[in-house]
C-alpha positions in Angstrom: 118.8 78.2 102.3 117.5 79.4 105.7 114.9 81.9 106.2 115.7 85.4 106.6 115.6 87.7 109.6 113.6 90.5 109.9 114.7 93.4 111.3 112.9 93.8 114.6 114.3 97.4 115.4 112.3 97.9 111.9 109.4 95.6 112.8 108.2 97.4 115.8 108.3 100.8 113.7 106.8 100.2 110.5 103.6 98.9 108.7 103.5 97.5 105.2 100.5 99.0 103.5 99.6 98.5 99.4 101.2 102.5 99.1 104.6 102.0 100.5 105.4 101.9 104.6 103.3 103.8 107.2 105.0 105.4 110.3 104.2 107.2 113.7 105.7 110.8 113.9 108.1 111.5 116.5 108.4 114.1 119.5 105.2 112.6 121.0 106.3 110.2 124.2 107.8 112.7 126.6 107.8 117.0 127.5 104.2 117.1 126.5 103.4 119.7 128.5 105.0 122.6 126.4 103.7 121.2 123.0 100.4 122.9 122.3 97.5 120.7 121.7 97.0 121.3 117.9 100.7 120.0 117.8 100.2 116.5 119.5 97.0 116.0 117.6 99.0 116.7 114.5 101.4 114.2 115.6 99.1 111.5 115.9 97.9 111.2 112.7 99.9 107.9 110.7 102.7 109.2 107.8 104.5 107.7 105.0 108.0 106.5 104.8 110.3 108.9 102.8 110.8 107.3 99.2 114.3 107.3 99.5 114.2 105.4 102.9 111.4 102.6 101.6 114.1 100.5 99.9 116.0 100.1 103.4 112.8 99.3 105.0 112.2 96.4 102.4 116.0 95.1 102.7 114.8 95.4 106.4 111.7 93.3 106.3 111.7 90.6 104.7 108.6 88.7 104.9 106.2 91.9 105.2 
C-alpha cells in the first residue's frame, strides 16, 4: 500500500505537540497599525487546536 499524503495546507499551520495540535492566532500579518500593542503581543503567544477540530488535523497529517 503506498504511503500517505500529508496535508501540506495543514502542515505549514500546525505543530504536533504530546497535548493535542499547537497553532498561531490569526489577524496578525497585515493592518497592524490600528491594533493596539497589548493586542499583537496577545496574538503572539502559541494556542491549541479546538477539540472538535483535532481529529481533522490528525486525518490531515498523517505521519506527525
Amino acid at each position: 500500500m503506498p504511503k500517505l499524503k500529508s496535508n501540506r495546507g495543514a502542515a505549514k499551520r500546525f505543530t504536533r505537540t504530546a497535548g493535542g495540535f499547537k497553532r498561531a492566532a490569526s489577524h496578525r500579518r497585515h493592518i497592524l497599525t490600528k491594533k493596539s500593542t497589548k493586542r499583537k503581543r496577545q496574538l503572539r503567544a502559541p494556542a491549541q487546536l479546538h477539540p472538535s477540530d483535532v481529529k481533522a488535523a490528525i486525518r490531515m497529517l498523517p505521519y506527525c
